[in-house]
PyMOL Python script that loads the backbone (N, CA, C, O; Angstrom):
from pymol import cmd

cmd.read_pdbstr("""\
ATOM      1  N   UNK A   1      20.087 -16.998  38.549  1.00  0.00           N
ATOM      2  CA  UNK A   1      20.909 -18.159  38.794  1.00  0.00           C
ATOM      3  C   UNK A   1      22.039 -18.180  37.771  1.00  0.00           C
ATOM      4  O   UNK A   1      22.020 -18.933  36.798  1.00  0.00           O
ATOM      5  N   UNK A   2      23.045 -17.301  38.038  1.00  0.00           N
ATOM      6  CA  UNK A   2      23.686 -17.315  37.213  1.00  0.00           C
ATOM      7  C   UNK A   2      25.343 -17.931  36.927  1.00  0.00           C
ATOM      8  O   UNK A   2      26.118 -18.090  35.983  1.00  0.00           O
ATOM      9  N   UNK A   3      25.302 -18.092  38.051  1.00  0.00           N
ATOM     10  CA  UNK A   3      26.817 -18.952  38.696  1.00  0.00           C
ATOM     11  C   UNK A   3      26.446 -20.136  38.416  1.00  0.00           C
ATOM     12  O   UNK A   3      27.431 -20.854  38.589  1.00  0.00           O
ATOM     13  N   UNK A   4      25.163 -21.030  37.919  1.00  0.00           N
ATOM     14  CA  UNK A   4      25.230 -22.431  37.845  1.00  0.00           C
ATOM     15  C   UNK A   4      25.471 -22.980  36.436  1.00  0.00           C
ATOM     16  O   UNK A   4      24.998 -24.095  36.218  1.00  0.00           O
ATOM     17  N   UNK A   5      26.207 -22.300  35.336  1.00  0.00           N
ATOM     18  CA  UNK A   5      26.387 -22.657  33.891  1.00  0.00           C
ATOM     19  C   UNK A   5      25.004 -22.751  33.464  1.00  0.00           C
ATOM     20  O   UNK A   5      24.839 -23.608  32.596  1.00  0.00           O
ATOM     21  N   UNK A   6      23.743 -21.989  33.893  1.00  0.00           N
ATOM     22  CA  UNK A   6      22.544 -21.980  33.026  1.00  0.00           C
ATOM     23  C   UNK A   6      22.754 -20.061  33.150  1.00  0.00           C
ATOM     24  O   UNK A   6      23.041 -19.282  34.059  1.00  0.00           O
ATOM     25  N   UNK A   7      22.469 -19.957  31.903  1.00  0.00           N
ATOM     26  CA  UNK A   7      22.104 -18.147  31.959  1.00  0.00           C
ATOM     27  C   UNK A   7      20.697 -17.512  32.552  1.00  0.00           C
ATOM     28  O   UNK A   7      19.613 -18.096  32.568  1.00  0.00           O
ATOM     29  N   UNK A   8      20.968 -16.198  33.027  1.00  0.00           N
ATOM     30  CA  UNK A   8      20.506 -16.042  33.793  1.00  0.00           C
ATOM     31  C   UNK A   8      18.824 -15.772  33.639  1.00  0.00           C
ATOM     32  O   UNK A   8      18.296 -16.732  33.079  1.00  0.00           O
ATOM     33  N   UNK A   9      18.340 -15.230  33.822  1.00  0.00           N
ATOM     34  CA  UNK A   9      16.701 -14.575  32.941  1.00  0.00           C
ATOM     35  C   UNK A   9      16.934 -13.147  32.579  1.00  0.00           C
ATOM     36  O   UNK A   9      17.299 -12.303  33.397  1.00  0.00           O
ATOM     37  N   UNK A  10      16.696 -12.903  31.253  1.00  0.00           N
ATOM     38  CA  UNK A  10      17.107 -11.567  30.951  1.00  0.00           C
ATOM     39  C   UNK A  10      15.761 -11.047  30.320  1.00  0.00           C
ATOM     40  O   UNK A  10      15.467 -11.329  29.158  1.00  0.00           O
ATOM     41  N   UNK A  11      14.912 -10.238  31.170  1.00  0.00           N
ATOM     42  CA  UNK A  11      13.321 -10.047  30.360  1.00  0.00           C
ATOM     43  C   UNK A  11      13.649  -9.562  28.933  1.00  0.00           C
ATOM     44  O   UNK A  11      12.912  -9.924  28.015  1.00  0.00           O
ATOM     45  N   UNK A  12      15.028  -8.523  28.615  1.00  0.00           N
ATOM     46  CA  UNK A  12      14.814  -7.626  27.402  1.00  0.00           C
ATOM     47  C   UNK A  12      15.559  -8.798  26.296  1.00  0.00           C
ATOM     48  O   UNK A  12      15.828  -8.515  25.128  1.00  0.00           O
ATOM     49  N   UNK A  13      15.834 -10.215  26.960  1.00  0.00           N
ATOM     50  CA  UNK A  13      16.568 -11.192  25.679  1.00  0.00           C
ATOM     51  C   UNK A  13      15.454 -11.459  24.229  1.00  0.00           C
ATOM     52  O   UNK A  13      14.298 -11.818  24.452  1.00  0.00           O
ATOM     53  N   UNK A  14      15.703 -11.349  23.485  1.00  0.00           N
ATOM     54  CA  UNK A  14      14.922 -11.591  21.940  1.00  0.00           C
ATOM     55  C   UNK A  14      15.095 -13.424  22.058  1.00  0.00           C
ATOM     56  O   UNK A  14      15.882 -14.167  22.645  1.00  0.00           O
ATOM     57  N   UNK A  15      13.751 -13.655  21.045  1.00  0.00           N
ATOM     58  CA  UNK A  15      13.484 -14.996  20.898  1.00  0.00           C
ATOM     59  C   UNK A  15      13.051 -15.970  22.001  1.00  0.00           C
ATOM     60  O   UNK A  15      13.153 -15.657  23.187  1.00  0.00           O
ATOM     61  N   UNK A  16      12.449 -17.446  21.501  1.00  0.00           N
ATOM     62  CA  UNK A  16      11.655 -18.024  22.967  1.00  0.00           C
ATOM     63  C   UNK A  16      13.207 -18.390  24.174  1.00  0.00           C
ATOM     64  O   UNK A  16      14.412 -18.643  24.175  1.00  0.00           O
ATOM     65  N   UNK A  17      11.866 -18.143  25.166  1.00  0.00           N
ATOM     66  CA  UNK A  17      12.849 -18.429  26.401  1.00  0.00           C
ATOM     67  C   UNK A  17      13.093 -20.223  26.932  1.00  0.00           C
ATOM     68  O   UNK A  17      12.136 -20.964  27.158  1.00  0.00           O
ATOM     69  N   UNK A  18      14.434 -20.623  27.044  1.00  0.00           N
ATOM     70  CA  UNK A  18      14.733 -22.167  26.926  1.00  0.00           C
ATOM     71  C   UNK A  18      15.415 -22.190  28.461  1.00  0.00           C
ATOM     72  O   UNK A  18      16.541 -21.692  28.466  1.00  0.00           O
ATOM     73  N   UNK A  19      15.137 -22.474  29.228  1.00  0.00           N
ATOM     74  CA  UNK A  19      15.566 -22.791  30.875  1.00  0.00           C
ATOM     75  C   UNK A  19      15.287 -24.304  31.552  1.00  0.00           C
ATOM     76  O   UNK A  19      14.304 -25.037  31.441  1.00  0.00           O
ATOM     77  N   UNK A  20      16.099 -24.419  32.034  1.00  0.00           N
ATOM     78  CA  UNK A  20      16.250 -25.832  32.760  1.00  0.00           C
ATOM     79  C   UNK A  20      16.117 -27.104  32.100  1.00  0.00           C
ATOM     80  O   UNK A  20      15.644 -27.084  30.963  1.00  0.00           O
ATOM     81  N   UNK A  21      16.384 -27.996  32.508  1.00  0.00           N
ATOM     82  CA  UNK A  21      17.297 -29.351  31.906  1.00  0.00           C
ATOM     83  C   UNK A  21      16.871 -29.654  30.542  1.00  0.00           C
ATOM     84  O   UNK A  21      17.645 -29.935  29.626  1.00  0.00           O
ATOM     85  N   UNK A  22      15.638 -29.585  30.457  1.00  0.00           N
ATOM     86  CA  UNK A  22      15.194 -29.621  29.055  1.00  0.00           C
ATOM     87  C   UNK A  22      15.349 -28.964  27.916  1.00  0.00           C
ATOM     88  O   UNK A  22      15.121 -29.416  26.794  1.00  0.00           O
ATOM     89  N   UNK A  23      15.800 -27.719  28.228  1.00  0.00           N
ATOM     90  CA  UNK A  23      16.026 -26.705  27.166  1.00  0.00           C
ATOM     91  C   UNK A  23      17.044 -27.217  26.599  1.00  0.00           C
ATOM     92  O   UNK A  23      17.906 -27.889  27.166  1.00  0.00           O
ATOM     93  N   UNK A  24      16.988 -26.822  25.004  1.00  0.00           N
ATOM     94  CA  UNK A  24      17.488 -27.271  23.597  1.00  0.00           C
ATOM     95  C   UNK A  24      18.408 -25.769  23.378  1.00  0.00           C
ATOM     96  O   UNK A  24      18.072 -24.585  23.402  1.00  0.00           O
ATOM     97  N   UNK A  25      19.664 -26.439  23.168  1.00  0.00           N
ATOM     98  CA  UNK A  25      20.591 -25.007  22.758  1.00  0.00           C
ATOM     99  C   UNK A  25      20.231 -24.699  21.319  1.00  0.00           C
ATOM    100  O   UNK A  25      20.046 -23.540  20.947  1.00  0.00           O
ATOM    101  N   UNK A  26      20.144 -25.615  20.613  1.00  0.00           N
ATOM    102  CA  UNK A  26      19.832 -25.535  19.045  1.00  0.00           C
ATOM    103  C   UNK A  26      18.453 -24.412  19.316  1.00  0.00           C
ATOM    104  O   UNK A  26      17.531 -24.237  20.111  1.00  0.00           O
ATOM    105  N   UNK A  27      19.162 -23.692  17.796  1.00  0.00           N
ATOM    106  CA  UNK A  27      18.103 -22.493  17.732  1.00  0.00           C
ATOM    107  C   UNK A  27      16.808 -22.996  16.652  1.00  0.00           C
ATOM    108  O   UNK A  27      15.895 -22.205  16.414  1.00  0.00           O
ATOM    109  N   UNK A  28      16.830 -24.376  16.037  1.00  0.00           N
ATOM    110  CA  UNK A  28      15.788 -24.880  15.434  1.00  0.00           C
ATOM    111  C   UNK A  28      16.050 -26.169  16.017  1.00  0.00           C
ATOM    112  O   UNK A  28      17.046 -26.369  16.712  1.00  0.00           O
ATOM    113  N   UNK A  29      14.972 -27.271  15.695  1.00  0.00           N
ATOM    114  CA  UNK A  29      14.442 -28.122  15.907  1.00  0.00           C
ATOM    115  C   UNK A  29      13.924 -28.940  14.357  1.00  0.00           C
ATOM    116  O   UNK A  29      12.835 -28.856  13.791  1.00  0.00           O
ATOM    117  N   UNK A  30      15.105 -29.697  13.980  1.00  0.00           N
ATOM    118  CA  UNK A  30      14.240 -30.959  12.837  1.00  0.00           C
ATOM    119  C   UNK A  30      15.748 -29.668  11.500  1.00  0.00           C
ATOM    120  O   UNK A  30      16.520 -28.709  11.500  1.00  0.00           O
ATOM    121  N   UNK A  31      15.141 -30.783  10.672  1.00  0.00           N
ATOM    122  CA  UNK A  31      15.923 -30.432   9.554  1.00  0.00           C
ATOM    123  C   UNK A  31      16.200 -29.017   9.297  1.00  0.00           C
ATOM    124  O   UNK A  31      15.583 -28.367  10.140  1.00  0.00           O
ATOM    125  N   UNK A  32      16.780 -28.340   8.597  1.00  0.00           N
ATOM    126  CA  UNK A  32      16.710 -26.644   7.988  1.00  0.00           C
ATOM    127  C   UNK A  32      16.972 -27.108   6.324  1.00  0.00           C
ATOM    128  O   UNK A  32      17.792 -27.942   5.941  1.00  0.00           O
ATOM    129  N   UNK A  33      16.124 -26.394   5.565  1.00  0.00           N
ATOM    130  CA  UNK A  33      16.267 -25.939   4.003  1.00  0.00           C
ATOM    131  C   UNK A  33      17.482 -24.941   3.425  1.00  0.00           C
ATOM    132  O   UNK A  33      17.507 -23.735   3.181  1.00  0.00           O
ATOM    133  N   UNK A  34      18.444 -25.973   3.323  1.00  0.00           N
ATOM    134  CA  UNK A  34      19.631 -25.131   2.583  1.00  0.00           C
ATOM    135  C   UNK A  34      18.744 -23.950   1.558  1.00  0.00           C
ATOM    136  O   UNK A  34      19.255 -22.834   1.469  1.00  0.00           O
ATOM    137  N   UNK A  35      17.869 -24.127   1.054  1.00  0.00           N
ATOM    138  CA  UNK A  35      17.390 -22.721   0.104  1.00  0.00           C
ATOM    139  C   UNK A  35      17.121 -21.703   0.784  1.00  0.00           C
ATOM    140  O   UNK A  35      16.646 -20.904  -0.023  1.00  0.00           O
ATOM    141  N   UNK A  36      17.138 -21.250   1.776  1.00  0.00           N
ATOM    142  CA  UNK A  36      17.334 -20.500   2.444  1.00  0.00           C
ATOM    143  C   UNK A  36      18.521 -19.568   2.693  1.00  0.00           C
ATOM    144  O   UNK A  36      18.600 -18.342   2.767  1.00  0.00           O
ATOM    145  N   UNK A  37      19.480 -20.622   2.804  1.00  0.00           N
ATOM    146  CA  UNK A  37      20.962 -20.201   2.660  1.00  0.00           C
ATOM    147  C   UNK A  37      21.312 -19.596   1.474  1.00  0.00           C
ATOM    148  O   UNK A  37      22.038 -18.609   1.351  1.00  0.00           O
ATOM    149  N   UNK A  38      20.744 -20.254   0.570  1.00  0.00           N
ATOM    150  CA  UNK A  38      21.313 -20.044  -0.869  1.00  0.00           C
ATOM    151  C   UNK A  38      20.974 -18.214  -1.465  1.00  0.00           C
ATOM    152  O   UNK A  38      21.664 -17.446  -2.136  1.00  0.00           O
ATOM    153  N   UNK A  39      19.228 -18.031  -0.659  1.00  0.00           N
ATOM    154  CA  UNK A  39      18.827 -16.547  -0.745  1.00  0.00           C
ATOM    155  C   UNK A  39      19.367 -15.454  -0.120  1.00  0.00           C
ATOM    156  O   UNK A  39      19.358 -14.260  -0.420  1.00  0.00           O
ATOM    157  N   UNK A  40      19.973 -16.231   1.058  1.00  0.00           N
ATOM    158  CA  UNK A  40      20.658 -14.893   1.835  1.00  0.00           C
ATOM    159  C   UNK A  40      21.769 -15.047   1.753  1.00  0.00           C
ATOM    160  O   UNK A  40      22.404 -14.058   2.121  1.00  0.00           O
ATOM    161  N   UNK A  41      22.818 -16.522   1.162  1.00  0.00           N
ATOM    162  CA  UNK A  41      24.020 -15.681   0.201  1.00  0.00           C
ATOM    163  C   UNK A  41      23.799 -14.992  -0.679  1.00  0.00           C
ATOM    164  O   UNK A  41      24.414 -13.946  -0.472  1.00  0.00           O
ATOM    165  N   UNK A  42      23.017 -14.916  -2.005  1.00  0.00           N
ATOM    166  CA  UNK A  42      22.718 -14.085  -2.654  1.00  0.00           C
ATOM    167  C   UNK A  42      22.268 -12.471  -2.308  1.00  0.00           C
ATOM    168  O   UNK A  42      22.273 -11.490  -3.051  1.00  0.00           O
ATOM    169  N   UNK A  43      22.027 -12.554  -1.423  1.00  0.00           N
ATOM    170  CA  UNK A  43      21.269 -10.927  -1.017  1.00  0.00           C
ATOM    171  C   UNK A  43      22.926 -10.835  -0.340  1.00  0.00           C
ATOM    172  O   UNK A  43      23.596 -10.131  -1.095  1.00  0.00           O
ATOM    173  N   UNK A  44      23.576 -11.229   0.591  1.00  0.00           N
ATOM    174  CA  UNK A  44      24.880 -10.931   0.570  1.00  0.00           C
ATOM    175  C   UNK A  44      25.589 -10.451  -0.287  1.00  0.00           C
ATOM    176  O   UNK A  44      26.072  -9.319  -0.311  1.00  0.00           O
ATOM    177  N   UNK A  45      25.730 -11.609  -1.326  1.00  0.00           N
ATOM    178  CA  UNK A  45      27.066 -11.437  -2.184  1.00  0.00           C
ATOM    179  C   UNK A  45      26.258  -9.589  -3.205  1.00  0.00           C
ATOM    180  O   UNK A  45      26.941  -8.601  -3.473  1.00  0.00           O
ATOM    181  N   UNK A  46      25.374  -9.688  -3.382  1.00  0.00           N
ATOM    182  CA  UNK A  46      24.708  -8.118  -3.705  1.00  0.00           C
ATOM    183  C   UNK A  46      24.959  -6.693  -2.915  1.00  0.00           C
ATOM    184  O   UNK A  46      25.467  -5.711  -3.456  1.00  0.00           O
ATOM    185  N   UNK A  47      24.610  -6.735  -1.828  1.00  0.00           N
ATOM    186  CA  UNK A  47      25.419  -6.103  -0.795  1.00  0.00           C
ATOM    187  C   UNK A  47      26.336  -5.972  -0.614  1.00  0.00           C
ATOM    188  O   UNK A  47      26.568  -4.822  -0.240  1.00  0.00           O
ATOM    189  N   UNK A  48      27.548  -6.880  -0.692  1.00  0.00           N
ATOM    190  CA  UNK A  48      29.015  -6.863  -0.611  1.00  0.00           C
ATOM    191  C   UNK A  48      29.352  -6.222  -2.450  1.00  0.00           C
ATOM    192  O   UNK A  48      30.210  -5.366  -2.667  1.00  0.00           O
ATOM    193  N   UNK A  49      28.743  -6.666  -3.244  1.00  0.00           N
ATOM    194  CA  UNK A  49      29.067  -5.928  -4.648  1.00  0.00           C
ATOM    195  C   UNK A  49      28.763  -4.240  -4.869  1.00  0.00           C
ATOM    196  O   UNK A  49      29.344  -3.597  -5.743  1.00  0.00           O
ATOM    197  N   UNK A  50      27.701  -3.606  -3.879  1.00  0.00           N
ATOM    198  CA  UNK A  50      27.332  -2.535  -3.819  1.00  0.00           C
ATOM    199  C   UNK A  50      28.183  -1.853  -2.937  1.00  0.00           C
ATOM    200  O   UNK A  50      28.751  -0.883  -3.439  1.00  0.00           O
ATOM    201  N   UNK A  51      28.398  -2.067  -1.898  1.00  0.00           N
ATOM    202  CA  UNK A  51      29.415  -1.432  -1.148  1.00  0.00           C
ATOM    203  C   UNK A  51      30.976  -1.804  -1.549  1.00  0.00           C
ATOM    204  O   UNK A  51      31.943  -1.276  -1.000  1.00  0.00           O
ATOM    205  N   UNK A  52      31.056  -2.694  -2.486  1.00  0.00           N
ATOM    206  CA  UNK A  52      32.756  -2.589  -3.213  1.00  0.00           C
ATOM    207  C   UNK A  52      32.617  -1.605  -3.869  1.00  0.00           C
ATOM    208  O   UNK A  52      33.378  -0.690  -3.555  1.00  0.00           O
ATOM    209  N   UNK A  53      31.805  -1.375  -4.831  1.00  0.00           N
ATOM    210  CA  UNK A  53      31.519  -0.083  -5.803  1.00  0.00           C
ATOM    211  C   UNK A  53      31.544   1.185  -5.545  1.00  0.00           C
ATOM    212  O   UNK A  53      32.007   2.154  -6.148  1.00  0.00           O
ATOM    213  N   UNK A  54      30.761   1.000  -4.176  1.00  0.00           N
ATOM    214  CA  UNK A  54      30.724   2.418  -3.416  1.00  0.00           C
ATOM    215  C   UNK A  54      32.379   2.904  -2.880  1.00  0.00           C
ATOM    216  O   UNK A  54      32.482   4.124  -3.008  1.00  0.00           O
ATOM    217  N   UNK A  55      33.126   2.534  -2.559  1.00  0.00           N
ATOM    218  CA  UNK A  55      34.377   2.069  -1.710  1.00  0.00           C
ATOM    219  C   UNK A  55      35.138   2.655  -3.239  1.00  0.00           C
ATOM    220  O   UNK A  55      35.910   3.594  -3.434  1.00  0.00           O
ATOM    221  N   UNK A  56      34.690   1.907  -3.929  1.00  0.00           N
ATOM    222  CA  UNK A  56      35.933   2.304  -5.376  1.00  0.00           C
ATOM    223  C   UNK A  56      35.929   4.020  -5.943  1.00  0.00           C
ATOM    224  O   UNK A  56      36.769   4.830  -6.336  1.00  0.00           O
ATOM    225  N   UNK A  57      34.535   3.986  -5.723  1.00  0.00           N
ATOM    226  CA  UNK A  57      33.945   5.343  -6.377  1.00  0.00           C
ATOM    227  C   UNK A  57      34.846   6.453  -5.483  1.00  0.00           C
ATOM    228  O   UNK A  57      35.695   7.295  -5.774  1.00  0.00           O
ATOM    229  N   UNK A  58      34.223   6.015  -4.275  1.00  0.00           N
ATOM    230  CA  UNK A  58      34.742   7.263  -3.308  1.00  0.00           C
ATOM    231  C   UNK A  58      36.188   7.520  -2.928  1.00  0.00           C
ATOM    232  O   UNK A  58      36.624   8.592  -2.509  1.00  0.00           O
ATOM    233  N   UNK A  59      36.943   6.298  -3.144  1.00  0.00           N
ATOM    234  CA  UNK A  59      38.029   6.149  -3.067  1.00  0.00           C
ATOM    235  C   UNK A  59      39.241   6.762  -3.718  1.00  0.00           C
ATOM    236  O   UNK A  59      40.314   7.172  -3.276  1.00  0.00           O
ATOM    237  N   UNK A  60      38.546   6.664  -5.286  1.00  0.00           N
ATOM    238  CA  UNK A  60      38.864   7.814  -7.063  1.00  0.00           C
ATOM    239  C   UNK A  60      38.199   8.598  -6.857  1.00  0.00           C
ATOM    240  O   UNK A  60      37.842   8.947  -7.982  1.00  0.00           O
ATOM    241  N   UNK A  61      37.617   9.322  -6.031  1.00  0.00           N
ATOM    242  CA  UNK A  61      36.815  10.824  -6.192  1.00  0.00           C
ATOM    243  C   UNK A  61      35.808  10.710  -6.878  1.00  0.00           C
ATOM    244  O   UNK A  61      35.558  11.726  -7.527  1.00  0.00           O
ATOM    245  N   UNK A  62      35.275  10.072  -6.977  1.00  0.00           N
ATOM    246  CA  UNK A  62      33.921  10.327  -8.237  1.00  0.00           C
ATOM    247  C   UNK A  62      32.821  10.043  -7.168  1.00  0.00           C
ATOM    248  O   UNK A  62      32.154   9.030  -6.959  1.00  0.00           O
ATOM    249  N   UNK A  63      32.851  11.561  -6.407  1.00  0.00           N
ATOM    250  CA  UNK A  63      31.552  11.615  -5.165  1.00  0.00           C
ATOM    251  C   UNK A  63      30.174  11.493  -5.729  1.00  0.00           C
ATOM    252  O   UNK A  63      29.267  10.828  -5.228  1.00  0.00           O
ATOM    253  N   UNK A  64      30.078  12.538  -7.335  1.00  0.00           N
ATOM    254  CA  UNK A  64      29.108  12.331  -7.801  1.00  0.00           C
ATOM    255  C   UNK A  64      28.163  11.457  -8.801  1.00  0.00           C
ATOM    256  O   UNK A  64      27.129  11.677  -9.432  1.00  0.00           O
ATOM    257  N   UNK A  65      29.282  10.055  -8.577  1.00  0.00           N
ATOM    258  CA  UNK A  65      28.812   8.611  -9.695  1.00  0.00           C
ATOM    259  C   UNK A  65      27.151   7.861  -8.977  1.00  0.00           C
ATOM    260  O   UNK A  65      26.573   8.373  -8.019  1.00  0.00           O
ATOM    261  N   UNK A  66      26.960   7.380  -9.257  1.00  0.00           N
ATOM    262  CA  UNK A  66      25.550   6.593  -9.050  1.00  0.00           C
ATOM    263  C   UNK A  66      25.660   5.544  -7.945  1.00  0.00           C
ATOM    264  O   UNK A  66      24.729   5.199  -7.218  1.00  0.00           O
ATOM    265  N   UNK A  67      27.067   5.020  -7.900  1.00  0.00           N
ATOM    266  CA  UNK A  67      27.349   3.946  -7.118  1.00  0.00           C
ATOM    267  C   UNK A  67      27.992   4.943  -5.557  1.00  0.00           C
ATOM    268  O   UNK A  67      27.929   4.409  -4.450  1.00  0.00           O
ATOM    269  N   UNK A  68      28.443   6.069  -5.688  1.00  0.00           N
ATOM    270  CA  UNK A  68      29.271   7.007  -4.426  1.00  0.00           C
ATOM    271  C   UNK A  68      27.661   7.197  -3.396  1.00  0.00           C
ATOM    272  O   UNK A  68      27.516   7.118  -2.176  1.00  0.00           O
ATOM    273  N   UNK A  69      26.689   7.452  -4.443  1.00  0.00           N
ATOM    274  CA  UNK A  69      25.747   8.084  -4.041  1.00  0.00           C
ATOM    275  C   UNK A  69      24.675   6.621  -3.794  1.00  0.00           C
ATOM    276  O   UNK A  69      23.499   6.756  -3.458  1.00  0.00           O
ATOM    277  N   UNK A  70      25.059   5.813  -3.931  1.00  0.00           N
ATOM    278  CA  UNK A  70      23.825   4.515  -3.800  1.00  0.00           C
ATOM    279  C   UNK A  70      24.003   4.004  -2.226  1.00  0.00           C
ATOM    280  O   UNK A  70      23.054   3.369  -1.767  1.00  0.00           O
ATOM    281  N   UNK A  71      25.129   4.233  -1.387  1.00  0.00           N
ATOM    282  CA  UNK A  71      25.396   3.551   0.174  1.00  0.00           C
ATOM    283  C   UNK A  71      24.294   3.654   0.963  1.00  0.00           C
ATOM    284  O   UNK A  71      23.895   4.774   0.645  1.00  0.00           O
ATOM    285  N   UNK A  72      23.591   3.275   1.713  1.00  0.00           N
ATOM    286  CA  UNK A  72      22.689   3.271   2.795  1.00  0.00           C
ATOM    287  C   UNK A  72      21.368   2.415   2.863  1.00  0.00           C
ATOM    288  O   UNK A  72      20.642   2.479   3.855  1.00  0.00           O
TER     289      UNK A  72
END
""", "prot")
cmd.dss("prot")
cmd.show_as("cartoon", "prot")
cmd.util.cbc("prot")
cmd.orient("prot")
């Protein structure tokens, strides 16, 4: 049913399945814990500092620094 502004049934879609009038677009239900946020900016902003490093290294030639060789 996919022409009626509800999506359609997709067996291989990830996460619970929400169909007809009742279904909730929100992907939670009730408050969320900003500390949560706060851990996976942090694991971000780490990631984004490792791959600047990597980027600099390889960028100046220094294939064989610790940071050229740390990506993946």
């Amino acid at each position: 049913m996919t022409g009626s502004g509800q999506p359609g049934f997709n067996s291989y879609a990830a996460g619970v399945k929400r169909y007809g009038p009742n279904a909730s677009s929100a992907a939670t239900s009730g408050p969320v814990d900003p500390s949560g946020y706060i851990d996976r900016e942090a694991r971000n902003r780490l990631k984004k500092q490792v791959y600047l490093k990597w980027i600099q290294d390889n960028t100046k030639g220094a294939y064989g620094s610790a940071n050229a060789m740390r990506r993946g």
